[in-house]
Structure formats: C-alpha cells, structure tokens
C-alpha positions in Angstrom: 0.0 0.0 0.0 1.3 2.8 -1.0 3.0 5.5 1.8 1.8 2.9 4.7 3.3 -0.4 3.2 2.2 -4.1 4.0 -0.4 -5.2 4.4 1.8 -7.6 6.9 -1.1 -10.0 7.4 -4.9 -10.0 7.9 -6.5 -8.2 11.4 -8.8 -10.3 13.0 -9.2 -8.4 16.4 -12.1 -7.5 17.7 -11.2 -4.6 19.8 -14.4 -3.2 22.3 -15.9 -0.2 22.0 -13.6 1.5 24.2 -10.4 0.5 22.6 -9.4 3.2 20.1 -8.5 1.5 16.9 -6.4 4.0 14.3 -7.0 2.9 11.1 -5.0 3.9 7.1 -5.8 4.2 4.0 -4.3 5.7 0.7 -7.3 6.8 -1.3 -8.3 8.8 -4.6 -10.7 11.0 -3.2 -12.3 14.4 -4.4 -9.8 17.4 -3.3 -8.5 15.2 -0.3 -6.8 12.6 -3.0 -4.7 15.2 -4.5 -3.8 17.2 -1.5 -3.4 14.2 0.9 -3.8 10.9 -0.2 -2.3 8.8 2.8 -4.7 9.3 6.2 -5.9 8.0 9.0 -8.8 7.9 11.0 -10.0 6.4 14.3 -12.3 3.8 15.5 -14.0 3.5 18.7 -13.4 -0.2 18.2 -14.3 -3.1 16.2 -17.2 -4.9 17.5 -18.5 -6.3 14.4 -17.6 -9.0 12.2 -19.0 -7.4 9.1 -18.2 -3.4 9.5 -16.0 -0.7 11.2 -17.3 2.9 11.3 -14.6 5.5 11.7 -14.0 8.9 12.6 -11.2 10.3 9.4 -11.2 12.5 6.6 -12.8 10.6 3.5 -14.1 11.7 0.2 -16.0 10.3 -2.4 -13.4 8.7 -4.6 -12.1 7.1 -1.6 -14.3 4.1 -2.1 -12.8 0.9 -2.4 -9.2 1.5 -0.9 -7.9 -1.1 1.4 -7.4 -0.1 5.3 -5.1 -1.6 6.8 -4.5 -1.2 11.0 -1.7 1.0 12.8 0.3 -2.3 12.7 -0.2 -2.6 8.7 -3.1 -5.9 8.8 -5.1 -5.5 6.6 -8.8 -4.3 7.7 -11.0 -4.0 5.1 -11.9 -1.8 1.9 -13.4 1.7 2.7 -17.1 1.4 1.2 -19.0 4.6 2.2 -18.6 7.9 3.4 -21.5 10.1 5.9 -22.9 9.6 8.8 -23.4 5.8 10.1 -25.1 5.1 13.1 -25.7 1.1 12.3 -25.7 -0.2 15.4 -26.9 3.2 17.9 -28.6 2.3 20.7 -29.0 -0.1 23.7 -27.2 -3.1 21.7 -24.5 -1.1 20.6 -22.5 1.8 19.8 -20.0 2.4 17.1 -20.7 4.9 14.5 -18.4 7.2 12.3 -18.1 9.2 9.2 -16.3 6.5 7.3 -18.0 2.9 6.5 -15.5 0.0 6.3 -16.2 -3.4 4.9 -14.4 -6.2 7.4 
C-alpha cells in the first residue's frame, strides 16, 4: 500500500468499543486525493464481524481503498462515506463518518 506499506497479514481483532482503533488508508478522493492521499482515522473499536465505522477524513473517490490497522493488517476496503449510526442504541455503539467493509 502505497505510503503505509504491507499489508503484513490479515487483522482479526475484535477490539471493544472502548479500545481506540487508528485505522490507514491511501485513497483517490475528491480534493482530499490530491492534497493528501495517505490518512488516517480512528475507530471506537471493532465490535463487528462485518463493518467498522470511523471517525477520518474521506471523500467520495475514496471508495474501495484497502485499510489496513496502525500495525499494517489489513482491515477491510473503505465502502462509504457520511454519517453511520448502524448499530446506535442499547445493543450497541460504534458509529463514524467513514464505512468500512471487514
């Protein structure tokens, strides 16, 4: 990947929702691509099996870059971008700006 390197292997963590997770990516996206292409953003976590929601800088034309943890395992690809609240409530909590498939 470019700027972060790896990935070194695959994540398969499952941090709570109270372990800070800081995710990378090197994307493409609108303004943000050309300016800064390598960021990062934080999770509160990653409960789920199927999704990470993230707090980071992400544009469209980010979609579909690999994220890859602080320790360079690979995550997932970065899928969406707005505000996600999938699991808000009593069962849960993680939301973010930045969907990530797992």
């Amino acid at each position: 990947m470019c700027h972060f390197g790896g990935p070194t292997g695959i994540n398969d963590d499952r941090p709570g929702l109270t372990q800070p997770v800081v995710l990378e990516w090197f994307g493409n996206g609108i303004v943000a691509g050309s300016t800064v292409p390598a960021r990062s953003a934080i999770a509160a976590g990653m409960p789920s099996p199927d999704h990470v929601f993230a707090q980071g800088a992400a544009t469209p034309g980010d979609s579909g870059s690999g994220v890859i943890s602080r320790d360079g395992r690979a995550v997932g690809a970065l899928v969406t971008v707005g505000v996600h609240t999938g699991s808000l409530g009593l069962a849960g909590g993680d939301a973010g700006l930045v969907g990530i498939t797992v």
